[in-house]
LUMTI-105515 format. One record per residue (C-alpha): x, y, z; residue number from 1. Coordinates in steps of 0.05 Angstrom, whole numbers, plus 5000, padded with zeros to 4 digits. Example, Ala and Ser with C-alpha at 12.3 -4.5 7.8 and 13.67 -1.06 7.14 Angstrom:
<<5246, 4910, 5156>, 1> <<5273, 4979, 5143>, 2> 
END
This chain:
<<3284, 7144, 2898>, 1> <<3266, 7073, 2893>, 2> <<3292, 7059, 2966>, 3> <<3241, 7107, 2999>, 4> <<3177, 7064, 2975>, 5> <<3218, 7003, 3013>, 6> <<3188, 7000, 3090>, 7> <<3190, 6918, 3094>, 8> <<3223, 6865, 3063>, 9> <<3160, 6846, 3038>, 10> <<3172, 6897, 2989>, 11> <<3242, 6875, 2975>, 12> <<3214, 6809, 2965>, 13> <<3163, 6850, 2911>, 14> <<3209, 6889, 2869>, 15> <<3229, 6862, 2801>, 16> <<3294, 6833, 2785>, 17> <<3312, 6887, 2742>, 18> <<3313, 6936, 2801>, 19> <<3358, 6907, 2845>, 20> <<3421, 6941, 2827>, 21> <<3386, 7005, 2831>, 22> <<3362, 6990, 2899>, 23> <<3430, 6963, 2915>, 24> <<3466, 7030, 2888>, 25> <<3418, 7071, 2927>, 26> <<3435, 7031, 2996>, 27> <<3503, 7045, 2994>, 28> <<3488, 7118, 2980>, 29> <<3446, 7127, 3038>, 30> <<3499, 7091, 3076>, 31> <<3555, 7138, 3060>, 32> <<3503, 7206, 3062>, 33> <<3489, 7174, 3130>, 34> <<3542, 7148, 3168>, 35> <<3579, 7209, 3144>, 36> <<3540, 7246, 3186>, 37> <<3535, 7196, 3252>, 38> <<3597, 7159, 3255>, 39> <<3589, 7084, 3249>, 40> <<3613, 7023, 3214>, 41> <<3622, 7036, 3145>, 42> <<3659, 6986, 3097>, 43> <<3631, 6923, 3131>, 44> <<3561, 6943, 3108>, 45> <<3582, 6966, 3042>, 46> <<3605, 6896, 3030>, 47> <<3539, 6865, 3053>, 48> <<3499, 6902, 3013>, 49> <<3482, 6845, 2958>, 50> <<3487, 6793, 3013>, 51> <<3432, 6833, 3048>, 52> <<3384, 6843, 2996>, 53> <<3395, 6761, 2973>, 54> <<3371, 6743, 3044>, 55> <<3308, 6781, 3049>, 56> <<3293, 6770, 2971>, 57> <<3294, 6691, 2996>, 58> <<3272, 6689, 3074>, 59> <<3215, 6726, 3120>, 60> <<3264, 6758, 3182>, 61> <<3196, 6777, 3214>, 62> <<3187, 6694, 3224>, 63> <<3261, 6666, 3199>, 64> <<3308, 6678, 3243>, 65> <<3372, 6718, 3219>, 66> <<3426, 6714, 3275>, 67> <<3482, 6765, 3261>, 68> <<3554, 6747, 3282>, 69> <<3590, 6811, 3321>, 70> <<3530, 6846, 3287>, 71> <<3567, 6910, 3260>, 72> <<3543, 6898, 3193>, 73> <<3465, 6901, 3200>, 74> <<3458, 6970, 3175>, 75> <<3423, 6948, 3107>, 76> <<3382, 6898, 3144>, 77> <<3351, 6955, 3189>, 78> <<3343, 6999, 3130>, 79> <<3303, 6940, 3100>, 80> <<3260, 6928, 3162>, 81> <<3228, 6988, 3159>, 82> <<3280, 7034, 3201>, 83> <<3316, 7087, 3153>, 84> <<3275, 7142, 3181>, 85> <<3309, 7129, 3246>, 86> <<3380, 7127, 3214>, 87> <<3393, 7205, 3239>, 88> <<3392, 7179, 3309>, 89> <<3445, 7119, 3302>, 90> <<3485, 7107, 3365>, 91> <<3454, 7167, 3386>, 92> <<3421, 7171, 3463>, 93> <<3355, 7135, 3452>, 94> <<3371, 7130, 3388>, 95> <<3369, 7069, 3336>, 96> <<3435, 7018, 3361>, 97> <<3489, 7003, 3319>, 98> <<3477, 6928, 3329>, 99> <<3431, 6874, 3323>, 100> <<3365, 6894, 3379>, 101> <<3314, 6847, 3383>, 102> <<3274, 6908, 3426>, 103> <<3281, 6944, 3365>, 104> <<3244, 6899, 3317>, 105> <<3218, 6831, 3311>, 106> <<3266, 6822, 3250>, 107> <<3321, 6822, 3302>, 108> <<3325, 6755, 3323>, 109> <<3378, 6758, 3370>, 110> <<3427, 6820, 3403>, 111> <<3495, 6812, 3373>, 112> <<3562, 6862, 3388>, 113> <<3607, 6803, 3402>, 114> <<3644, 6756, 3351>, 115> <<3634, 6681, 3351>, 116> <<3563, 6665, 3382>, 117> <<3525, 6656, 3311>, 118> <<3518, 6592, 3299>, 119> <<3503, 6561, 3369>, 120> <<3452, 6611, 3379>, 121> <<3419, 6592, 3312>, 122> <<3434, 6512, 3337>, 123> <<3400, 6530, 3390>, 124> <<3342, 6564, 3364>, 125> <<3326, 6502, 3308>, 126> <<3329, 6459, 3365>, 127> <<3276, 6496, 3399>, 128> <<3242, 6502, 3322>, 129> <<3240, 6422, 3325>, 130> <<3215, 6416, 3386>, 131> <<3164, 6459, 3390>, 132> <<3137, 6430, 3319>, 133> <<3153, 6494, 3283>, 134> <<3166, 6514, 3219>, 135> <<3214, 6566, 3200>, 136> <<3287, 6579, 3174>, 137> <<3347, 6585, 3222>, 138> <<3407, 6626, 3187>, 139> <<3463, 6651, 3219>, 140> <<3512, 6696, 3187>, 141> <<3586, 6705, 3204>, 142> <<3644, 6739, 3180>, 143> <<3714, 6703, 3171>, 144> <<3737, 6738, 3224>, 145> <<3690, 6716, 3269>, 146> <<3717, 6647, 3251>, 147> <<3777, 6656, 3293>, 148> <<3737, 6650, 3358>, 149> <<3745, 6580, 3389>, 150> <<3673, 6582, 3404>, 151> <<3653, 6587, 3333>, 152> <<3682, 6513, 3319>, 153> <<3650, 6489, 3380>, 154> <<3583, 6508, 3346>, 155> <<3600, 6478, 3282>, 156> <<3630, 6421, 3300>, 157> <<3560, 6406, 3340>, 158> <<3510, 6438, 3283>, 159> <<3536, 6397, 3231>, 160> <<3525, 6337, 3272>, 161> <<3451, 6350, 3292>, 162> <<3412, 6343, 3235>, 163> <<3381, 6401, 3252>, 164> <<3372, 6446, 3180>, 165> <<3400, 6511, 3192>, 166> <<3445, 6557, 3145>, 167> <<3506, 6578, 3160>, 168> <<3528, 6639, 3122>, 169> <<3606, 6652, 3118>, 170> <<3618, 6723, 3096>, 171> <<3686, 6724, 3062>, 172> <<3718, 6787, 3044>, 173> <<3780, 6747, 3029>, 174> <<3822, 6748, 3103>, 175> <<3817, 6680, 3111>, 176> <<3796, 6610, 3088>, 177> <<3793, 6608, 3020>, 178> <<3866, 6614, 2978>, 179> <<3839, 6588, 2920>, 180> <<3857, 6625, 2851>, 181> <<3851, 6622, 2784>, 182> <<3795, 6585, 2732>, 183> <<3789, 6523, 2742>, 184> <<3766, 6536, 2820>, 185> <<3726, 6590, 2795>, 186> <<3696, 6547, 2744>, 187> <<3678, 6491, 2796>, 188> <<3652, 6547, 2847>, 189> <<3605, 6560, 2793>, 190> <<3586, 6496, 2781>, 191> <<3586, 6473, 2850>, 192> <<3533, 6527, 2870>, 193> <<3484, 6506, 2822>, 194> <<3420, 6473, 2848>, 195> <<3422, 6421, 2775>, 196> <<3491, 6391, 2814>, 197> <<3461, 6368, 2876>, 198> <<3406, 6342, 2833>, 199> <<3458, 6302, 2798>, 200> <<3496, 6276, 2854>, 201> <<3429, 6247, 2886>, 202> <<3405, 6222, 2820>, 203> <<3471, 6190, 2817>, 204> <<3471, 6164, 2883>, 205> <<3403, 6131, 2873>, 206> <<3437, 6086, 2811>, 207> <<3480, 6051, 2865>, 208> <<3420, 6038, 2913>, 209> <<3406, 6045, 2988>, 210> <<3471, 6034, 3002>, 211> <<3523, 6060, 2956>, 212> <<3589, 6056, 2990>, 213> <<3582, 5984, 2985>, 214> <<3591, 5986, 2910>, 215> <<3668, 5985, 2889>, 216> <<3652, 6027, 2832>, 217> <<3619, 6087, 2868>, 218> <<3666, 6080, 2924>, 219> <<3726, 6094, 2872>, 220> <<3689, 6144, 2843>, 221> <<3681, 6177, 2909>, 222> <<3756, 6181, 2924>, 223> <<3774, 6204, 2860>, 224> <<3725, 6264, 2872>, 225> <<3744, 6273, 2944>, 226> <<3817, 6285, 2921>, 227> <<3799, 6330, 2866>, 228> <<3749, 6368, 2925>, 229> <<3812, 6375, 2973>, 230> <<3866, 6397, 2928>, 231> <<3813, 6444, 2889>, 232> <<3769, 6469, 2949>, 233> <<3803, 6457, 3020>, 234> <<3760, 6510, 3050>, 235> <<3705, 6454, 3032>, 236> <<3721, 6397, 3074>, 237> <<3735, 6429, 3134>, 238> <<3659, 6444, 3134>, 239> <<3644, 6382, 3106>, 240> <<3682, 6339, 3154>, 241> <<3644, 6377, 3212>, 242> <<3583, 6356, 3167>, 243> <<3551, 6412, 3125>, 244> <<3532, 6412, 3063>, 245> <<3577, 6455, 3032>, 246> <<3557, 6506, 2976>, 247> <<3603, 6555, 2945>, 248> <<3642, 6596, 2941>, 249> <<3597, 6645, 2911>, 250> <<3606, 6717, 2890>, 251> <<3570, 6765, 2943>, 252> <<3561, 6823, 2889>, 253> <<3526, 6775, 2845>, 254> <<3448, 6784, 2869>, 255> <<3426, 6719, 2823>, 256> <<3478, 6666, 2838>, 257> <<3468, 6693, 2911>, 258> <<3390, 6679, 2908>, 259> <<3400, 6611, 2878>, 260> <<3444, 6583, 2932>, 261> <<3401, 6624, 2985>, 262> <<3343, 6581, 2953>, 263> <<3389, 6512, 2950>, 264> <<3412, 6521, 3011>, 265> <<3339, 6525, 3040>, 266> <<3315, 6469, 2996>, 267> <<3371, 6422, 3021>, 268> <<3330, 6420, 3091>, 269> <<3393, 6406, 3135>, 270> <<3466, 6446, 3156>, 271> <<3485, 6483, 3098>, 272> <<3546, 6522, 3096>, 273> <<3544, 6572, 3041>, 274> <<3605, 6600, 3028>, 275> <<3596, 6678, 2999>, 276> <<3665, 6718, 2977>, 277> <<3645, 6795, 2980>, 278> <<3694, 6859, 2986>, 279> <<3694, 6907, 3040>, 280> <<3680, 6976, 3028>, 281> <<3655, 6945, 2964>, 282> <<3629, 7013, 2920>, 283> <<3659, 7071, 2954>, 284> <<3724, 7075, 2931>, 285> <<3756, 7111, 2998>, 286> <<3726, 7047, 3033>, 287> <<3748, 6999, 2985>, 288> <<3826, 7030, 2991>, 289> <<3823, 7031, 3061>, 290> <<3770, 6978, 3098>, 291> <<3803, 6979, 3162>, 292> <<3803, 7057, 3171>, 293> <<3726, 7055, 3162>, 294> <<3710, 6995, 3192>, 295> <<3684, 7043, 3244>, 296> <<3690, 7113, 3230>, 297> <<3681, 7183, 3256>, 298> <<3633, 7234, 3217>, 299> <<3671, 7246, 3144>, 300> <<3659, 7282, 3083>, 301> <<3615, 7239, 3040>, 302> <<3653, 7251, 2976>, 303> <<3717, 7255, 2998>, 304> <<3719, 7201, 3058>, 305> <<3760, 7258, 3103>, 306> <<3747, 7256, 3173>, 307> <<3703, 7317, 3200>, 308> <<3753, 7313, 3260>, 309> <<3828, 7282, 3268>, 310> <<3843, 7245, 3327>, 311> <<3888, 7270, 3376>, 312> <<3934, 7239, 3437>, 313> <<3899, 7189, 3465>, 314> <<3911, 7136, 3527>, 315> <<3918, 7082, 3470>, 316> <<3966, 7115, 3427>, 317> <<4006, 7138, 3489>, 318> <<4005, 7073, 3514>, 319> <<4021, 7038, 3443>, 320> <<4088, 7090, 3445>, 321> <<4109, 7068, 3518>, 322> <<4108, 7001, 3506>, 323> <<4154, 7008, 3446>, 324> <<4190, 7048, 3490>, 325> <<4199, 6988, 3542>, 326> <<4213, 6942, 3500>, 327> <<4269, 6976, 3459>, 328> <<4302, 6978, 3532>, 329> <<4282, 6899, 3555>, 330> <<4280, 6843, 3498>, 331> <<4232, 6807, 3540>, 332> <<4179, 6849, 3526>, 333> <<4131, 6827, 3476>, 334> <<4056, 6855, 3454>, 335> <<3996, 6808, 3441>, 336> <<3932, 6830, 3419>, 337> <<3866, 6803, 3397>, 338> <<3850, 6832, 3323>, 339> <<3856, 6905, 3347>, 340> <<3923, 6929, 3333>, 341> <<3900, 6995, 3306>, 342> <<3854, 6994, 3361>, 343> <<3892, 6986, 3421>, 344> <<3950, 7023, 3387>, 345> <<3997, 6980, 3377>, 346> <<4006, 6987, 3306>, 347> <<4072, 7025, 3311>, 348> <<4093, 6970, 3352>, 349> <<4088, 6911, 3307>, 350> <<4122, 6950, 3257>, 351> <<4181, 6963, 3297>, 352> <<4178, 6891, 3337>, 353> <<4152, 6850, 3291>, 354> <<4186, 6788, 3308>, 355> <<4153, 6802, 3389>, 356> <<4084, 6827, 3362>, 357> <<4033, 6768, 3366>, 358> <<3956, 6786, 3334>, 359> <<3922, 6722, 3355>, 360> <<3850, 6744, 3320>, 361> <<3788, 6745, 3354>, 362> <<3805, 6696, 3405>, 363> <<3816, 6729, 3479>, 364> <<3816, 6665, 3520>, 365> <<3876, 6648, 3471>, 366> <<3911, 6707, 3482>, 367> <<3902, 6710, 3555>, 368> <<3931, 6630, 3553>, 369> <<3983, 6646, 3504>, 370> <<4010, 6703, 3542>, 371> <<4014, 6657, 3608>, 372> <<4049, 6604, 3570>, 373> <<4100, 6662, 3542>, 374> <<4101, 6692, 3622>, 375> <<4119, 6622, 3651>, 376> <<4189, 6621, 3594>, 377> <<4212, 6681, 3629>, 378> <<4179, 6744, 3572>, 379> <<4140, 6799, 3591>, 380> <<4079, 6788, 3561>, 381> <<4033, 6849, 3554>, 382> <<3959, 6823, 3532>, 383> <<3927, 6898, 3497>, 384> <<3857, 6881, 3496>, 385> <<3787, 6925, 3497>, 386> <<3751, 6911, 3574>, 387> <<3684, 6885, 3543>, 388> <<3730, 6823, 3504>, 389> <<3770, 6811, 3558>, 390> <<3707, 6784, 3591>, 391> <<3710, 6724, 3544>, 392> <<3782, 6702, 3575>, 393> <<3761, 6693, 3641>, 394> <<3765, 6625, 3654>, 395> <<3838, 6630, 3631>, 396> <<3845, 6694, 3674>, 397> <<3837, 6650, 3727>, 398> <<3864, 6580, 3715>, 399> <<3922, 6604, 3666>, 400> <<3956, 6661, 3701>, 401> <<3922, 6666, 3771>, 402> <<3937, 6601, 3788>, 403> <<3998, 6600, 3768>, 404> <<4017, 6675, 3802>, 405> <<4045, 6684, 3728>, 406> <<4075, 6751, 3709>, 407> <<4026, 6768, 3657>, 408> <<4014, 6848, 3645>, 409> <<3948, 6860, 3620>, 410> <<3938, 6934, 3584>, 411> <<3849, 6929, 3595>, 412> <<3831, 6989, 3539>, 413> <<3764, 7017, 3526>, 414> <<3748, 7019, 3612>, 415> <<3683, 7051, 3630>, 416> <<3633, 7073, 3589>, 417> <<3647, 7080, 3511>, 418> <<3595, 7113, 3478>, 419> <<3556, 7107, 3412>, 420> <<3570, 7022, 3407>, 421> <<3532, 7019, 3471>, 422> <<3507, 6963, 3521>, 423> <<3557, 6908, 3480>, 424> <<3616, 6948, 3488>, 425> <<3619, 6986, 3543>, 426> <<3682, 6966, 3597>, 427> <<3637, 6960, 3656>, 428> <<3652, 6890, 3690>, 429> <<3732, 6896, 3699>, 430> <<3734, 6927, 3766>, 431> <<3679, 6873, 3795>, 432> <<3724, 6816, 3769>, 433> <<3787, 6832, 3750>, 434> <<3808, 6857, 3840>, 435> <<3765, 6790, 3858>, 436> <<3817, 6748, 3826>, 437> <<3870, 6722, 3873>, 438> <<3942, 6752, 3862>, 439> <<3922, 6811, 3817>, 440> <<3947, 6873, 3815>, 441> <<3891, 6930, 3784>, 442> <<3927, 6998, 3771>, 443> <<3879, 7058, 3741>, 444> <<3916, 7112, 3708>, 445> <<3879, 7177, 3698>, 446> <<3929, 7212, 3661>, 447> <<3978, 7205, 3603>, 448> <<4036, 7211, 3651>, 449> <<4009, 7157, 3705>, 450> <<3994, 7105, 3644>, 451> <<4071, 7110, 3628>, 452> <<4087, 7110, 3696>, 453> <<4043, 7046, 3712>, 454> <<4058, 7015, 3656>, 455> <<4134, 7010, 3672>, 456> <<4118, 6987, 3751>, 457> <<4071, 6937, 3716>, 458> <<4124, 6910, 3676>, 459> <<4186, 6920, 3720>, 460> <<4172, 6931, 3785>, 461> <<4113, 6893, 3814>, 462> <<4107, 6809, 3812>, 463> <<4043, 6768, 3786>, 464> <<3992, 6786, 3743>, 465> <<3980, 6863, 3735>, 466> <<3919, 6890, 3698>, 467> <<3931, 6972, 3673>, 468> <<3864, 7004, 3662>, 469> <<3849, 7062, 3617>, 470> <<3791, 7093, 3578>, 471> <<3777, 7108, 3502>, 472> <<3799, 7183, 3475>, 473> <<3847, 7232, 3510>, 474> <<3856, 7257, 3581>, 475> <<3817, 7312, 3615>, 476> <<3832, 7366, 3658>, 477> <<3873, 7322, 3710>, 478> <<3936, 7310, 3682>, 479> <<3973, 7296, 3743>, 480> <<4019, 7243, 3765>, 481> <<3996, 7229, 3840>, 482> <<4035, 7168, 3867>, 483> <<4017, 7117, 3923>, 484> <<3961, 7065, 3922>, 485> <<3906, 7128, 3948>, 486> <<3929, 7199, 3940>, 487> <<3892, 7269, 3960>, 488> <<3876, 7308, 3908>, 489> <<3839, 7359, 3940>, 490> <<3830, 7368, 4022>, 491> <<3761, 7368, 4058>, 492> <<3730, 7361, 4111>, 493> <<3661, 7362, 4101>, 494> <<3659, 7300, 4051>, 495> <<3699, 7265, 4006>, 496> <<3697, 7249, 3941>, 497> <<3725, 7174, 3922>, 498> <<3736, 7156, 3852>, 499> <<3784, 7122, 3805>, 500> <<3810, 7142, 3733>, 501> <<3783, 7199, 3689>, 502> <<3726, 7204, 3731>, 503> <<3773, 7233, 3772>, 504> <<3753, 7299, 3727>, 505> <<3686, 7298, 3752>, 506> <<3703, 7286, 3821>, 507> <<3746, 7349, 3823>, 508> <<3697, 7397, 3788>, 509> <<3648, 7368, 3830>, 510> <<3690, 7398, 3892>, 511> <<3694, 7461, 3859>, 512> <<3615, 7471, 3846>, 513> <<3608, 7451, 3923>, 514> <<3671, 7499, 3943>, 515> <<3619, 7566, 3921>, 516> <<3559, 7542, 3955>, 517> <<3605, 7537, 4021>, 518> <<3624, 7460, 4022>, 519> <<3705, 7440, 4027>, 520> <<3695, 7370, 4001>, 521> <<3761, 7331, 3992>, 522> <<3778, 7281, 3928>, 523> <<3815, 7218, 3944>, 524> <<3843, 7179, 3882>, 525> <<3844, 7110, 3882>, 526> <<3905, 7093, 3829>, 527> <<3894, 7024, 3846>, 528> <<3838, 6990, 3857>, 529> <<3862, 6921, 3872>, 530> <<3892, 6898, 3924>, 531> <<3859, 6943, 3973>, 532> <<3862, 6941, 4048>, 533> <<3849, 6973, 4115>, 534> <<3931, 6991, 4118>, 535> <<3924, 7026, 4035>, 536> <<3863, 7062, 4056>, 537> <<3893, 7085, 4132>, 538> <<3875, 7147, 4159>, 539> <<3853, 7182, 4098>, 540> <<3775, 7166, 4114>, 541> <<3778, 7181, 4194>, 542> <<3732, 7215, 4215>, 543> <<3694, 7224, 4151>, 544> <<3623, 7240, 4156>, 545> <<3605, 7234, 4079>, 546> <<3634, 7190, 4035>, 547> <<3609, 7187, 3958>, 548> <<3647, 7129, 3909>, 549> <<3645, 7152, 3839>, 550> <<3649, 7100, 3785>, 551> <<3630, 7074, 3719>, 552> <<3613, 7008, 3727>, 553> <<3558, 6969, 3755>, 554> <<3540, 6968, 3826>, 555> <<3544, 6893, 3853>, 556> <<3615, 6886, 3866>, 557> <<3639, 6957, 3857>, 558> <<3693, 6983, 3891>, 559> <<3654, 7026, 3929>, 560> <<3618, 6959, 3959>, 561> <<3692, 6932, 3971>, 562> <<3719, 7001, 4003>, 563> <<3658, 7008, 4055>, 564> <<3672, 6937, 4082>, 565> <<3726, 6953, 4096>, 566> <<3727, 7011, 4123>, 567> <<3670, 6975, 4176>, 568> <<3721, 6928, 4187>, 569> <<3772, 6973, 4209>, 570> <<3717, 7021, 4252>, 571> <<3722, 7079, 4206>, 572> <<3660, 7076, 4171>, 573> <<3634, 7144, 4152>, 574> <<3564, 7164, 4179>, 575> <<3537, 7169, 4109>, 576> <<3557, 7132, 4046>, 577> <<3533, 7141, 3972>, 578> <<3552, 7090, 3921>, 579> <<3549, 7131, 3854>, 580> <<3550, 7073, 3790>, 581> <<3506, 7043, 3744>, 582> <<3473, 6997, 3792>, 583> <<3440, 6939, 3751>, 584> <<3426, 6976, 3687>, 585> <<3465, 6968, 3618>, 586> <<3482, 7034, 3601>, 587> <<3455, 7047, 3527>, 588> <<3490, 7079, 3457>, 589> <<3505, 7156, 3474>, 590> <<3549, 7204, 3484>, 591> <<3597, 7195, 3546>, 592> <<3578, 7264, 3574>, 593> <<3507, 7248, 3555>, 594> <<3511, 7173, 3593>, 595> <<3548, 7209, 3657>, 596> <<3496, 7265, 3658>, 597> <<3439, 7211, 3657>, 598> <<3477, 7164, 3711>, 599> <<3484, 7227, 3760>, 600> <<3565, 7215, 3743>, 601> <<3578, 7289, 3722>, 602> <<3605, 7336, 3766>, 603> <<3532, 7377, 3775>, 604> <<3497, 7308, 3793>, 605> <<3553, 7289, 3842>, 606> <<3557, 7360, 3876>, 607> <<3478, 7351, 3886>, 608> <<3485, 7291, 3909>, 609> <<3537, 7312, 3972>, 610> <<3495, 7379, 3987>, 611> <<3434, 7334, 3997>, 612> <<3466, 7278, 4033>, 613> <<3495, 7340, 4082>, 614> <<3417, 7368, 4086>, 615> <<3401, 7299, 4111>, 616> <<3454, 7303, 4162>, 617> <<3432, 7368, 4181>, 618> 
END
């Protein structure tokens, strides 16, 4: 095979014209054979295969730096950069990441698992390039998508301002941007991507000297071509207003054209925007059918593109059902969501609500704003959004609803940790700052029947803004309904066992390991973890000699933290307390039992912990 003698893109860079679609074909067969086998994102990297290959024929990643918007399609680039040996172990424990890791390789200029950020990183890093007196390429490449994020314009509108020469590649697999049809704009993209016609236009330029605009005849030639440019090319002059040179659109399956506007577009020596059309899922035809289904996908057959293993019940689908549910019985209730309505499982819901189902793309501070403004007309706004993207509305978490005391019900998906996408995506901040915001109400379901339950309070019965937290997958062993701000699962009286959500599964096995070697340790469950106070937390911790807090989320700030102040407050601080998190480390790709196991936040490492802590005591 021609892509096993490929270790660098040096060698990319090496290899003949004529063997690029062979190279290209044998990509996206070791992306299928592989991913099929690991789970992944799938049809995002078939449609950057060409794309890819076009950038490292053209640039050095090992001194260029490549910045990757959201970063979920840099498969090809690692298997370029010298890493498809390690391809077994992706989003695997220790493995090789999913994303963009700079630790991983010096051809990773910058980590990337969030959409947006491209382009004022790579701002960024040519203003550092200038002023250090260095010479190398700045490209950043983002998808249309991505270009729904506010902060996206805020980085163009500044790059194409600065002078600075950077690249800005838009990946277009045809959601947004460009409507243009037929062959006359086809013809023009053609023409317009050509090296020869920005040779003309300066040549032509020069004719009416230093200062052409002065010259009635260029100026009316300029209109005349500006009006042809915005009724034949709109996408164009957005770009061009912000002050980019614009190139494109080109075709991202066509290796030469792409190489030719790569090498324009590096010539031109200021901001470029080079505008590529490609297809997701391009060459696979299961992919190609259906983008969004592997977008990011499961293990499947390779031939067939049949999952390995269906999906069952899980907190998002359960949730995406109730809230149907509630809003067949109240017409205020409407669902918002930030490009993840398969995700969040609200898909059946825009299909039966259309008219009160809002997708407002990648743009959570807009959502978490829009849903305010809807709260403060009297609806029943329920934001469904992942934990790790809320993060990026919290400004408006705070000045939008908190402020405000607005009725906004927030359904935080994704809590805890998540597995194979690792560090970038793991819900692991919401309980330090969603109980530290005035007002808020923070309710943690650990079963299907609680997330119904608390959904309905959240919408009916309590006041103010009310955040419903739930994990990825189904529920565990624990599929209970215990009422009450803190219940008791299990009694105790030689320690107790404090957690919140699924972990709730650990907690409880925990107290059955320590239950045979002769320790009654009691499980309280915390089903909401904002507010909290010396009156919610009462008597249930007198007299308690060990406490242990289990939770999946970093230490400064934890509940845990929050709970032991308390209970000093109050006088009924236990004589031993373990705080049982992450502490200060990001928690890598991995399995979730695997993650747990190396966290101590399994049942064994939990029980150990306890029998220890009572040695001590002893």
């Amino acid at each position: 095979m021609l892509l096993e003698s490929i270790h660098s893109p040096a060698e990319v860079r090496a290899l003949p014209d004529g063997q690029l679609p062979q190279l290209c074909q044998e990509l996206r067969e070791f992306l299928v054979k592989s991913v099929s086998e690991t789970g992944g994102h799938l049809a995002s990297n078939l449609g950057a295969v060409e794309l890819t290959v076009a950038i490292h024929r053209v640039f050095d990643t090992e001194r260029d730096r490549l910045i990757f918007d959201v970063g979920h399609q840099c498969y090809v680039h690692k298997i370029l950069t010298g890493r498809r040996e390690a391809f077994s172990t992706l989003r695997q424990l220790d493995g090789l990441s999913g994303f963009p890791k700079p630790r991983e390789s010096v051809h990773d200029a910058f980590i990337a698992g969030h959409a947006s950020n491209s382009v004022s990183v790579a701002l960024g890093m040519a203003r550092a390039r200038t002023l250090r007196g260095e010479d190398y390429c700045v490209l950043a490449l983002i998808g249309d998508g991505a270009l729904t994020g506010g902060l996206a314009y805020e980085g163009l509108n500044n790059a194409g301002v600065s002078g600075e020469p950077l690249i800005v590649i838009l990946n277009d697999n045809g959601m947004s941007i460009d409507p243009n049809v037929g062959a006359m704009p086809s013809h023009l993209a053609r023409l317009r991507s050509r090296p020869a016609y920005y040779h003309f236009k300066k040549w032509y330029r020069g004719l009416f000297g230093a200062r052409p605009m002065r010259n009635p005849l260029y100026r009316f030639n300029h209109k005349v071509k500006t009006f042809l440019k915005r009724s034949l090319f709109p996408g164009s002059t957005l770009f061009e207003d912000m002050g980019f040179t614009y190139l494109g659109p080109v075709d991202g399956h066509d290796l030469a054209r792409l190489c030719d506007a790569l090498n324009w577009a590096k010539e031109l020596n200021c901001p470029v925007v080079v505008h590529v059309h490609t297809v997701k899922g391009k060459g696979v035809s299961f992919a190609e059918r259906n983008p969004d289904m592997y977008h990011g996908v499961g293990p499947f057959d390779p031939d067939t593109g049949l999952l390995k293993k269906t999906g069952g019940e899980t907190f998002s689908s359960v949730f995406g059902r109730a809230l149907a549910d509630f809003a067949g019985e109240d017409r205020r209730v409407c669902a918002v969501t930030a490009a993840m309505a398969e995700g969040t499982g609200l898909a059946g819901f825009a299909k039966s609500f259309p008219d009160r189902f809002f997708d407002v793309g990648i743009a959570e501070g807009h959502g978490v704003t829009m849903s305010a403004g809807m709260a403060a007309q009297g609806l029943l706004p329920v934001f469904a959004v992942y934990s790790t993207f809320l993060q990026r509305g919290y400004d408006m978490l705070i000045h939008d609803v908190a402020l405000e005391k607005l009725h906004v019900v927030l359904a935080v998906d994704r809590v805890g940790l998540v597995g194979a996408d690792g560090e970038t995506h793991h819900g692991c901040f919401d309980p330090l700052f969603l109980p530290a915001l005035p007002g808020y109400t923070v309710l943690c379901p650990a079963s299907f029947a609680e997330l119904r339950r608390m959904l309905r309070r959240a919408l009916f019965e309590l006041e103010g803004p009310v955040a419903v937290r739930y994990p990825r997958g189904g529920e565990g062993a624990y599929q209970g309904d215990a009422e009450g701000p803190l219940a008791r699962l299990r009694p105790g009286e030689d320690a107790v066992i404090l957690t919140y959500g699924v972990l709730v599964n650990q907690a409880l096995e925990a107290a059955d390991l320590l239950e045979k070697k002769g320790v009654r340790a009691g499980v309280l469950k915390l089903n909401q973890i904002a507010p909290l106070d010396g009156e919610t937390l009462g008597d249930f911790f007198e007299n308690t000699n060990i406490l242990l807090v289990l939770e999946d989320c970093f230490g400064a700030g934890c509940v845990g933290q929050r709970v032991a102040a308390i209970l000093a407050e109050t006088g009924r601080a236990p004589k031993k307390l373990i705080l049982r998190n992450l502490g200060g480390t990001f928690a890598p790709e991995g399995g979730v039992a695997q993650l747990e196991a190396r966290f101590g936040l399994d049942a064994a490492s939990v029980a150990e912990a306890v029998e220890e802590a009572m040695g001590r005591e002893r």
